[in-house]
N, C-alpha and C positions, 0 to 999 in steps of 0.2 A: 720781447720788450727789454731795451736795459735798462739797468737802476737808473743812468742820465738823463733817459727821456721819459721819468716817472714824474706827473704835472698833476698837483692840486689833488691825486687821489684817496680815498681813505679806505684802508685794509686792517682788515682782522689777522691776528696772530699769526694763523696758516697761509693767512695769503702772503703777510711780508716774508714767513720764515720760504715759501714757495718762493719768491721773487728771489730772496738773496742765493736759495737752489740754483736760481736758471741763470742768475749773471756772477755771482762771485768772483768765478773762474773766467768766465768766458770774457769778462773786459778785457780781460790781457792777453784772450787769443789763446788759452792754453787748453781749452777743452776741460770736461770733469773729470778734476783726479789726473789732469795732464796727460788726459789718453785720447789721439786724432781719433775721434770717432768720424768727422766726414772724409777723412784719407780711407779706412776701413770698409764703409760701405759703398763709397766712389772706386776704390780696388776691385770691387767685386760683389756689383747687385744680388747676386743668389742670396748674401747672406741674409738680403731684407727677411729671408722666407724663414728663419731660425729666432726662438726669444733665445733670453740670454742664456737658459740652464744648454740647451743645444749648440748655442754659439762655443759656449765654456768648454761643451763634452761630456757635459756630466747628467747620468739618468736621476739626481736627484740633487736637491740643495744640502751641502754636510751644513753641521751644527757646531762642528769643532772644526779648529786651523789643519789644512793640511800641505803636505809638501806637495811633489811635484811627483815623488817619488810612490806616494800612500795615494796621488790621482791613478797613476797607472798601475799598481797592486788593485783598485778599485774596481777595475775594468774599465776605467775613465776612457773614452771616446776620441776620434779624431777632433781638437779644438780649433774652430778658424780664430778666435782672441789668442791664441798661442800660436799660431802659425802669422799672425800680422805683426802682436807686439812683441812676440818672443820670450823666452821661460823666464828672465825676469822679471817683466813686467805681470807675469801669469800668474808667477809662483805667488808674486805681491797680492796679486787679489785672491788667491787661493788661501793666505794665510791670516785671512781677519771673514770670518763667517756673518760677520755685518753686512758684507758686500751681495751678499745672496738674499736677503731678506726684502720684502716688499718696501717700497718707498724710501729705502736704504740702500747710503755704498754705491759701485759700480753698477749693480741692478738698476737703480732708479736711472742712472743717467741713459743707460740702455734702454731703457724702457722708451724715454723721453725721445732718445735720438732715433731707436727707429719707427716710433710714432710719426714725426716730424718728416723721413725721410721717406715713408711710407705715401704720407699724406701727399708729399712734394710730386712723387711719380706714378701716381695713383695706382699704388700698390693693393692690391686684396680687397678694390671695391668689388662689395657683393652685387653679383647681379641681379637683374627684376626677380628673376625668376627663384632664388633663394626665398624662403620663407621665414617668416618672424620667428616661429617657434622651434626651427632650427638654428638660429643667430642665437636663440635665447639657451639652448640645450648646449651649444656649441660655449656660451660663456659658462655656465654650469661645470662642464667638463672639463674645461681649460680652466679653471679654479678649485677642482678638486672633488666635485661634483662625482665625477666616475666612480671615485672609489667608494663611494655611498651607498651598500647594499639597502632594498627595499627589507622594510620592521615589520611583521605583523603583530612586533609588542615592544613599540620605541621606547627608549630611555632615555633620560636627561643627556647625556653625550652623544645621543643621535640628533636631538636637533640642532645641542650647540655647534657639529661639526656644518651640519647644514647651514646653520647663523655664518660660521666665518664664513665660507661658501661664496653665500649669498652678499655678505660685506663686501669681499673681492671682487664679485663679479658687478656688484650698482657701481662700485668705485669705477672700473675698467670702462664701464658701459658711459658712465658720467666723465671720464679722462677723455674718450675717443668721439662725445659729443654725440652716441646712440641713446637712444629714449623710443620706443617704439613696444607693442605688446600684441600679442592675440590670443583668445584662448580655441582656435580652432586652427588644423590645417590639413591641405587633400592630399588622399594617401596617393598610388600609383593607380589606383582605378579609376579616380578620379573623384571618391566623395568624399565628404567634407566632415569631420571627424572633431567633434568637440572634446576637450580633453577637461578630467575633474579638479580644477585649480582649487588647491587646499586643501587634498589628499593627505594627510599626514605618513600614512605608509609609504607613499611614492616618495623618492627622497626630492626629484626633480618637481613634482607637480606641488608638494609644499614649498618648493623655492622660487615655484611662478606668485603663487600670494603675496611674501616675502618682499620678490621683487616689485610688484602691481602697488599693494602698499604703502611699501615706504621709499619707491623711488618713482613708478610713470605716474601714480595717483597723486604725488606731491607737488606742490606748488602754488602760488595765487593765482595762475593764469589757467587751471585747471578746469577743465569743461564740468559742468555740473552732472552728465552721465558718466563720465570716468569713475568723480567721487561715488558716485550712487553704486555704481558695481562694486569698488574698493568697499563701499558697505555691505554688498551683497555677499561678498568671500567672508567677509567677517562676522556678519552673523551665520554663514552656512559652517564654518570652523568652528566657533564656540557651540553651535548647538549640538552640532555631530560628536566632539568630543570633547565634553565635559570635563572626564578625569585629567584630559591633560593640557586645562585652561592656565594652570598656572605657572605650566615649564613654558607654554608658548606667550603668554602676556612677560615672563621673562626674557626672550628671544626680540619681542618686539621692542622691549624697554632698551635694551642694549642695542640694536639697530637705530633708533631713532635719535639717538646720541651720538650718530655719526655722521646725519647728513641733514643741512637745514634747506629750504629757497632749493634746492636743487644744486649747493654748493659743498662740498665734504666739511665739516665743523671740527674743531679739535677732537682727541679721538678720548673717550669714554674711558674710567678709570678699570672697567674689566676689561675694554677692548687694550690698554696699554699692560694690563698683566697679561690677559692671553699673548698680544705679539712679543712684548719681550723675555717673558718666563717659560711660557709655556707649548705656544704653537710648535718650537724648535724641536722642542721634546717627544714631539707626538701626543701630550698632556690635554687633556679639557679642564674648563675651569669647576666645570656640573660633577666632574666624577668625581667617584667615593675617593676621599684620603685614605693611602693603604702605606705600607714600606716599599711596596716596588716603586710607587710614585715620587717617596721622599728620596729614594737612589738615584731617581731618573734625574730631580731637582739638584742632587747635590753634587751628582757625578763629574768626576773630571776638573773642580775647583767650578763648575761652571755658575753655582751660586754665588758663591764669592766675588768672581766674575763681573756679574751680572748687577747684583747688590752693587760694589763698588760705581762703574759705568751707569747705570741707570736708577738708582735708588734716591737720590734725589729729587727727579723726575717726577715722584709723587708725593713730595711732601704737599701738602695743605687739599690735598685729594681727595679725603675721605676720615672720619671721623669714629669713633670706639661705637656708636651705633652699623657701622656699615659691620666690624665685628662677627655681629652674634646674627647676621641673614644668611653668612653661607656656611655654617657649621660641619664638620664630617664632609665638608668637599677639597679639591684639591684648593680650586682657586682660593676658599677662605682661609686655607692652610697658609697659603702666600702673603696672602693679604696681612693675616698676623704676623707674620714674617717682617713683613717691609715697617707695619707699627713699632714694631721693637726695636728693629732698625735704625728707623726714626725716632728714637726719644732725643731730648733736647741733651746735648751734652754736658747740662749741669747739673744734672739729676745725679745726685750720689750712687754710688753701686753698689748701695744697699735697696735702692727703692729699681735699678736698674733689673736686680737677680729678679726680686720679687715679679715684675710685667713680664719678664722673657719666662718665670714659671707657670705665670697664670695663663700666659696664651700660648705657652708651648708646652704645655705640662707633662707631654708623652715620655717617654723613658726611651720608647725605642728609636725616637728624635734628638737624642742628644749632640749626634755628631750636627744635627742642622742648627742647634743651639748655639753651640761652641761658633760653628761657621758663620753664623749670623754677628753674632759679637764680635767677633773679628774683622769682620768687615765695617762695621759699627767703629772699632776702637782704630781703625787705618783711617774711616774717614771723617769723624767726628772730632780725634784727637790729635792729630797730627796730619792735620791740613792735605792727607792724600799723600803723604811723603810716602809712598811702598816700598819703595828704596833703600827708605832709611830702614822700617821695619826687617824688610827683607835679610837686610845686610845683618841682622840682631837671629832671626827665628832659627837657623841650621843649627850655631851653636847652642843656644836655650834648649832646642828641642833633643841634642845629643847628650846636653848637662842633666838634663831629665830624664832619659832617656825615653824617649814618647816616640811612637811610631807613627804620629799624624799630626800633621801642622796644627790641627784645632785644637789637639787636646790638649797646647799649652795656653790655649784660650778657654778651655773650659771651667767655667767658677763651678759645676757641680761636684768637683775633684779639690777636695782641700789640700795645704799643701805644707806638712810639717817642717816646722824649724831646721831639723834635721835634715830633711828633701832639698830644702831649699841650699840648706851649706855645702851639702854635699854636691848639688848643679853648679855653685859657685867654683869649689873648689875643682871641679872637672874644669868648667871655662878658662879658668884661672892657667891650670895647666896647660889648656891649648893656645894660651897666647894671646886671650882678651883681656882689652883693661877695662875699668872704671870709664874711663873718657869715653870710649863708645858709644856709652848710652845716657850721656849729657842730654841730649836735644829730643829724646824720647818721653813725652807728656803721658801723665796718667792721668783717669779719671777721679772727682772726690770722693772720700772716705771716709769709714767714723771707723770701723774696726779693718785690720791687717788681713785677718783671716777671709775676708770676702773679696781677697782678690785672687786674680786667678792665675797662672803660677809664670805667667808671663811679666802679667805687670809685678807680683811679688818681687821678682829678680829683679826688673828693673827697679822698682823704690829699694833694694837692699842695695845697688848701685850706687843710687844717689846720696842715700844716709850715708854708705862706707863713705863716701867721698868728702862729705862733710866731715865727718868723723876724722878724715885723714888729715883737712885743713889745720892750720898753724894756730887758729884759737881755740880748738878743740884739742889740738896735742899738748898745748900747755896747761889748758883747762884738768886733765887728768897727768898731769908729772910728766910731761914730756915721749920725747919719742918711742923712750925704753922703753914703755909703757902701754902707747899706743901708735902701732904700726901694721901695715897689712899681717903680719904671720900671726899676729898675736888675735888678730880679730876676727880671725876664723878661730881659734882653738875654744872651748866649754867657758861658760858660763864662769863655772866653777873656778878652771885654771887662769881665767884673768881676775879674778876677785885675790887668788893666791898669788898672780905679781903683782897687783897695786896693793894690797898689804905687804908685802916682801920688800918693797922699794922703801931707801933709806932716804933718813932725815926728811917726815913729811912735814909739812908748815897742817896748823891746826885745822884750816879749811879743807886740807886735803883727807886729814882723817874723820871731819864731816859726812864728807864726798863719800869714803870707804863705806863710810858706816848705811849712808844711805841704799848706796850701789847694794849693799848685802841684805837690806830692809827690803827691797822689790827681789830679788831672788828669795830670801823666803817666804813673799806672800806668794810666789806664783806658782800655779798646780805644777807645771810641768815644765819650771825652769831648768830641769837634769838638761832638757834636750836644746836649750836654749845657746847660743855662740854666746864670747864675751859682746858681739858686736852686737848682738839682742837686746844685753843688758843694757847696755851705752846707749844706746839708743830712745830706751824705755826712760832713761835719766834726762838725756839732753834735747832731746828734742817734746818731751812732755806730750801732752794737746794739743798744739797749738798747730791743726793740721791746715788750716785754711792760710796761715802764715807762710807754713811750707808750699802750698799750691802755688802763691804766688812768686813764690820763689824759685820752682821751677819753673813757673811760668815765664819767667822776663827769662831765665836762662837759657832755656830752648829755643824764643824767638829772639836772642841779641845776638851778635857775632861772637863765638867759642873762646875769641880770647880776651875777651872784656871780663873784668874781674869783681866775681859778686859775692860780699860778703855776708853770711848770718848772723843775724846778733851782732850785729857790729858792739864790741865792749862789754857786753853781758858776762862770758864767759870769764877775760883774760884781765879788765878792766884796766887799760894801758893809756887810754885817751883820759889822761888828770880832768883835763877842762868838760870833759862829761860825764864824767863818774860824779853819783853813782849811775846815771841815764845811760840806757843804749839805745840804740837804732835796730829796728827791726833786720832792713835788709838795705846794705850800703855799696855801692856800684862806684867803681873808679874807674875810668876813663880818660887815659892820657893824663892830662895834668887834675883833672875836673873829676867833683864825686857827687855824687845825687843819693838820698835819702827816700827809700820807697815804706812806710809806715802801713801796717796794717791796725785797723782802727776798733775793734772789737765790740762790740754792746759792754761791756765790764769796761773799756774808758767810761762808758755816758751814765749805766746806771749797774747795782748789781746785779749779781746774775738770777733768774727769775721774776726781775722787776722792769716790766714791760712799758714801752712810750706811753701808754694808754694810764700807767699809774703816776701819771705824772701830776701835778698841783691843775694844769691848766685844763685837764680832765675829770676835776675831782666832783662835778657835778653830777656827773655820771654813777658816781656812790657814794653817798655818804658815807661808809668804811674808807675808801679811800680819803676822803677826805678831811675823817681822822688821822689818818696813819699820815697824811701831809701833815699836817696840825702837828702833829707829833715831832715830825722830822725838821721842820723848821724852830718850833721850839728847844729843841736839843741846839741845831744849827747854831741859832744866837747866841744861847750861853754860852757854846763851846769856844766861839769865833773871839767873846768877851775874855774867856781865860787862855784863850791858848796866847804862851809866849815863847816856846821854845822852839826849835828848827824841825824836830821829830814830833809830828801828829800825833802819833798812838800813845798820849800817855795816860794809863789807867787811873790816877788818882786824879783827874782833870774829867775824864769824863763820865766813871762811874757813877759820882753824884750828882751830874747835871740830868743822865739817862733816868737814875731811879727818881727824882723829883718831878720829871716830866712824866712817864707812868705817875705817878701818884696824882699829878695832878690831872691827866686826861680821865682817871679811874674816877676821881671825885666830880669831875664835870659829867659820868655817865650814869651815875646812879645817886648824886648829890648829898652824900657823906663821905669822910676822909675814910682812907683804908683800915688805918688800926680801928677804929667805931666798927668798923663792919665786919673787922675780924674777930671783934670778940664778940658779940655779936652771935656769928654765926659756930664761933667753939660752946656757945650755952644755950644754944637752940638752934639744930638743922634745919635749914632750909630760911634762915632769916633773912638773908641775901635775896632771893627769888619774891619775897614777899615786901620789899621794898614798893613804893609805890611808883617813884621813877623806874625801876628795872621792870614792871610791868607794862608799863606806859610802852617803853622803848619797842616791846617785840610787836606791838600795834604798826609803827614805822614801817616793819619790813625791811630794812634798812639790810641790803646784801652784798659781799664781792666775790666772786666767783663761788655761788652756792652757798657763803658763810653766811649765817645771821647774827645780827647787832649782839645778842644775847651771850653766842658762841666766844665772843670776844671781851664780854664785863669776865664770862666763865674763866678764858686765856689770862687777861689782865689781872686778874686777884690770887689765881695762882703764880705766876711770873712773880707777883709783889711776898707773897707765901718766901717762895723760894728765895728770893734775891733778901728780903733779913732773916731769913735760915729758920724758918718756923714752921713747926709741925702743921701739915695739912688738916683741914677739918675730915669728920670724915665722910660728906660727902664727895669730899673731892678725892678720895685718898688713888682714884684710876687715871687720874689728872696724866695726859703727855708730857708736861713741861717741865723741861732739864732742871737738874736742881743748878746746874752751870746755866746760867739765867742769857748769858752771853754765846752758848752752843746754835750752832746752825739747825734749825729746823726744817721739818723733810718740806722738800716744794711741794707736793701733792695739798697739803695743806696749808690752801693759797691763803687766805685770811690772816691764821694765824703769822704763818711768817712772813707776809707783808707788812706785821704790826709787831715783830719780834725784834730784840734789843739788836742782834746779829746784823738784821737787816740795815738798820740804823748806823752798828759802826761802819759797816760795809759803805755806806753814804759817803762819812768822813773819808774814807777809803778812798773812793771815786771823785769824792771834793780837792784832795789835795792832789790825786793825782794828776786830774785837770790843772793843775797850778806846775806840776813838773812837767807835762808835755807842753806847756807853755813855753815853761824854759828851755828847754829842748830846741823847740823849734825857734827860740827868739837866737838863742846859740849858733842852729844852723844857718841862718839868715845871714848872721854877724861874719861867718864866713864862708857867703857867698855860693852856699850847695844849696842846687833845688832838691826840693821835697813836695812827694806827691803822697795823698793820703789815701788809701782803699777801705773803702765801709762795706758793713756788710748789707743785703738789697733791703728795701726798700720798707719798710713794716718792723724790723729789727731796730731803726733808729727813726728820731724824729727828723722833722726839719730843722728845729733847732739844734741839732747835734750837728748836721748836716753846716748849717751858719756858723757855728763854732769854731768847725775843721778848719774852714774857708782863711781862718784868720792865723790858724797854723801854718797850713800849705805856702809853697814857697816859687811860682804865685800863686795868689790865689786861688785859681780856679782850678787847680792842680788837684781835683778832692774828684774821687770817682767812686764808683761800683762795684762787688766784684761777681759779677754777672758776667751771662756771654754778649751783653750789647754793650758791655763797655771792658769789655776787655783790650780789643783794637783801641778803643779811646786812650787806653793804657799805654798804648804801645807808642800809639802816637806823638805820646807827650814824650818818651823817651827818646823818638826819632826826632824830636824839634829841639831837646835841649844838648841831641848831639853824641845819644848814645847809637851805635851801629846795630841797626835790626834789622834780622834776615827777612827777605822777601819770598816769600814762598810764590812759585809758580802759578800750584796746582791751587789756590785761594779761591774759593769760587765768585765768580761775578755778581753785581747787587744790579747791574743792569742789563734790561729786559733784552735790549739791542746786543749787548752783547754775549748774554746768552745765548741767544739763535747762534749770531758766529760762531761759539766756540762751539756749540752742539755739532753744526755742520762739520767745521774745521774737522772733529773728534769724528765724525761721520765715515768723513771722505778721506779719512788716514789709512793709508794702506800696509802701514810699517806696523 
């Protein structure tokens, strides 16, 4: 059938991805994989009587590429496919081991054509006189069946190999349109010979139930004495053996997921590990996990391999419960494998180390670790560029000196300051630059030390290069100052030239002074480059700002010019000073403004959407500490008149009247009454009648109670007019700097502490300068796009806010993996140049199939 004369049909997955198998090619006449198969078997009928591994020459199917050369060292055979197509075309299918695998490659088409051509000259009809249960022993054997010695004490990878067996052979028997069964047949004497179908020791006669089961007994059209025997094997199997009801109700479970109606259904998440991982190997999924088995997995890059090409394939497959069912086996070994594989790519790699430990925990597995993450960090992070990686891994791994490509992916191996300058400074000498490894994305992060010594070098790439940039060199006294020689050398010897350098301006002996304040707080800054320090200075925290900045870099074209901090550092743009721009992008004549939008724009840090006024029903605490903050608000809003927000003598007194007066509203006397008070009789305070009333309420915010906060309040009022504590309080936490940041853990309190409150004023005007900012960028004509961070971090309303920033509007995203492309997008519309990557995987279902076959039938 061609896809043209497909009318009104409806198919399931395997049947369309089967249809686009059998016509793809063939509408243009070129045969599969553009090989004359009917020139081949019209040259020369014999070969009907050869499958393919015969036809090839070869007594087995390899699992790795070979040549033409390692066929005939093999022992490899007379090949009629190499004596028709000749040793290029040969070698081609010899050198992608896809081609030899069931339902894949060259195989499948062969299979197909000489099915088809068989049928056409009625090739190998069996005659009357053949018997069923030699047709039946015959697909057995031709499936692998032979090799299956008879158990007198079977193990879990005796019946799984009998399970595959038996899967190949219904499949075959359902491809060629046989269905047929018996469980007797006459020997040469002529009697009639019943055989024990569901024999578990007999490898063949548990493969007649098997097959009886879940292939002649299936169907709706199924005679009602078929069914009733299909019952009679199964109850004669469970009751005969007991002990091994649970390996065989496994065997069934897995078979039955491969074939519905009498039609093969998509294939079973262990039938897709056993063919792709493991059948090749000679691997069961039942056997014990041991180290020969993880050698067999890893050998030859074949995991990596494997991961890469097929790892995909099982995302949304199976779930942390499938996990913990096949424990100490190989197949659960895999399974964990491909989870980890699979985490989403925005998962930090801190919460990343932590899964790849908890389900790989072995030690003597680490090379499968390191392999796994690597393929992990090629396909997750860089859109399958292996190329690009490729062209990075020889040198890293000689700067390293590492004798295995993994183990510059291994986060188990920390990788000292020292280690790392000293890989630079080897690359460096061989002739790499900086630009190299521009378009190389890393995963996120909170600490340096949890990367693993691959991606180390690469962010120490990226920072030098920033570093190297024209606002950064003037930022620290110019180029004498700060140039590649210098930023390799200690720690120490670049604090001794920028102190050495003459005539500094006053900001720069700031700068000195600070750079030398983080070298002496840190343990082991001896072993530290100057380019360490600089680092630890200029680019601070603010790591999700730098994500995105590599981000738009990697995917825009290399020579579009993106800068940091635009004006932070160098402050040269008058008309925006003192404001900067996160990360500003020039393009030909045109510059665009990419903002990263942080929770500390909308509120401060610790103080969550949920504490907001429009929530405050949710707690009465909270809905104090609003009370609170809009009462300060108003006064301050009434006195302030000068250009600079922060000024103490403005707002010290509006803060300490508003305490005083939320104090008197909570236990209904003014503060000093209660202080003295309680200096001539302990415990006066508590014996109030309002302050008893109160702990009745219950009145809580994150575990605090109403009580814990008159207790906060009174001391705060203690400290801020400088008065000796009573001495019940004298264990009191609260700064006598009444204005000191208090530890988050103690949400209550510092959701109701003064700090919190400046921090408001803080957020309040800053909102009023990113205002200006963005009315600024408007005024001339650069778009601005704003990135928040997901989705529970900020409200809606922060979210509506942005919108009025953004430049246009709608220009306000996420910085998640579903709106990263949204990102991109918007840069590709207002006309910045972004690379298009190939390898991008497809979002539709049609065209998956294509490119899976496409990737199939590649013989290069």
């Amino acid at each position: 059938m061609k896809i043209s004369e497909i009318r009104n049909n409806l198919f399931g997955l395997e049947d369309l991805k089967g249809l686009i198998n059998e016509n793809m090619f063939d509408e243009d006449g070129l045969g599969r994989a553009g090989l004359d198969w009917g020139g081949y078997f019209n040259s020369n009928p014999e070969r009907l009587k050869l499958n393919f591994l015969q036809a090839m020459g070869l007594p087995k199917a390899p699992t790795t590429p070979l040549s033409i050369e390692q066929f005939e060292s093999m022992g490899g055979g007379e090949s009629e496919i190499r004596k028709y197509f000749g040793d290029e075309q040969f070698a081609s299918i010899l050198s992608n081991p896809i081609n030899f695998i069931r339902d894949k490659g060259v195989k499948n088409t062969y299979d197909k054509r000489l099915k088809d051509y068989r049928k056409k000259l009625k090739i190998n009809q069996e005659p009357s006189k053949v018997q069923v249960l030699d047709i039946l022993r015959d697909l057995f054997n031709k499936n692998g069946g032979n090799s299956i010695a008879p158990q007198a004490e079977p193990n879990s990878e005796y019946f799984e190999r009998i399970m595959n067996v038996a899967r190949k052979a219904i499949m075959e028997a359902f491809s060629s349109g046989f269905k047929d069964f018996s469980e007797t047949y006459t020997n040469e004497s002529g009697v009639k010979i019943t055989v024990d179908v569901g024999n578990i020791y007999d490898p063949f006669l548990f493969f007649l139930y098997l097959y009886y089961k879940l292939y002649f007994s299936a169907g709706s059209g199924t005679a009602n004495y078929i069914r009733a025997k299909a019952e009679e094997y199964e109850n004669r199997v469970n009751s005969r053996y007991p002990e091994y009801a649970e390996i065989i109700a496994w065997v069934l479970k897995q078979l039955s997921g491969g074939k519905s109606n009498n039609e093969i259904a998509s294939e079973s998440l262990i039938q897709l590990v056993v063919e792709t991982f493991l059948e090749p190997l000679g691997l069961y999924f039942m056997s014990k996990m041991n180290a020969e088995a993880a050698q067999k997995i890893y050998d030859n890059g074949r995991l990596y391999d494997v991961l890469l090409n097929y790892g995909q394939t099982f995302r949304g497959k199976f779930n942390v419960k499938t996990l913990a069912k096949y424990k100490n086996t190989v197949g659960g070994f895999i399974l964990k494998v491909l989870y980890v594989f699979m985490m989403t790519p925005s998962a930090p790699i801190e919460e990343v180390k932590a899964l790849f430990w908890k389900y790989i925990p072995e030690k003597e597995y680490d090379f499968i670790r390191s392999c796994t993450y690597r393929a992990r960090f090629v396909a997750l992070y860089n859109n399958g560029r292996e190329n690009v990686i490729n062209k990075l891994i020889e040198p890293i791994l000689n700067a390293f000196k590492a004798s295995n490509v993994n183990d510059i992916f291994d986060f188990s191996r920390p990788v000292s300051k020292l280690a790392l300058r000293n890989a630079i400074l080897e690359t460096k000498r061989n002739g790499m630059a900086f630009s190299d490894f521009a378009n190389v994305e890393i995963p996120d992060f909170e600490d340096e030390d949890n990367l693993t010594p691959f991606e180390a070098f690469i962010l120490f790439t990226k920072q030098a290069t920033e570093l190297l940039s024209e606002n950064a060199v003037k930022y620290y006294g110019g180029s004498d100052i700060i140039n590649e020689e210098n930023l390799y050398r200690t720690a120490g010897e670049g604090l001794d030239i920028l102190n050495g350098a003459e005539n500094k301006p006053g900001d720069m002996k700031k700068r000195c002074q600070r750079l030398e304040d983080i070298y002496n707080d840190e343990e082991n800054a001896d072993e530290w480059t100057f380019y360490d320090l600089l680092a630890k200075d200029y680019f601070g925290g603010d790591k999700t700002q730098r994500a995105i900045y590599h981000f738009l870099r990697a995917n825009t074209n290399p020579e579009i010019k993106w800068i940091y901090e635009y004006n932070r550092k160098t402050q040269e743009d008058k008309e925006l000073n003192p404001k900067s721009i996160d990360i500003l992008c020039e393009y030909g004549s045109k510059k665009a403004a990419f903002e990263y939008q942080g929770e500390q724009h909308f509120r401060p840090q610790g103080v969550t959407p949920k504490d907001e006024i429009e929530n405050a029903e949710e707690s009465p605490n909270v809905k104090l500490f609003n009370s609170l903050k809009n009462e300060i608000f108003k006064e301050y809003l009434k006195q302030h008149k000068s250009g600079k927000w922060e000024v103490e003598e403005i707002y010290n007194p509006i803060f300490l009247e508003a305490y005083e007066n939320s104090f008197k509203e909570l236990v209904g006397l003014p503060f000093m009454d209660v202080y003295k008070g309680e200096m001539s009789r302990s415990g006066y305070l508590s014996s109030l009648p309002a302050y008893r009333n109160l702990i009745s309420e219950s009145a809580r915010d994150r575990q605090r109670d109403v009580t814990d906060i008159i207790r906060y309040t009174f001391c705060l009022l203690c400290r801020w007019y400088g008065l000796k504590l009573p001495a019940k309080f004298q264990n009191t936490t609260v700064s006598e700097n009444v204005f000191k940041r208090p530890k988050l853990k103690t949400d209550a309190v510092y959701l109701g502490s003064p700090w919190r409150f400046k921090q408001e004023l803080h957020v309040y005007f800053g909102k009023i300068s990113d205002k200006e900012k963005a009315d600024l960028i408007k005024k001339r004509g650069w778009a601005a796009a704003y990135i928040l961070p997901p989705e529970g971090r900020v409200s809606g309303a922060d979210f509506t806010f942005t919108k009025t920033l953004a430049n246009p509007s709608n220009a306000v995203f996420t910085w998640t993996d579903g709106d990263k492309q949204n990102i991109l997008n918007f840069a590709e519309e207002i006309g910045i140049p972004v690379i298009k990557r190939e390898e991008e995987r497809p979002t539709d279902l049609f065209e998956q199939i294509v490119k899976e076959i496409l990737r199939n039938y590649n013989l290069q």
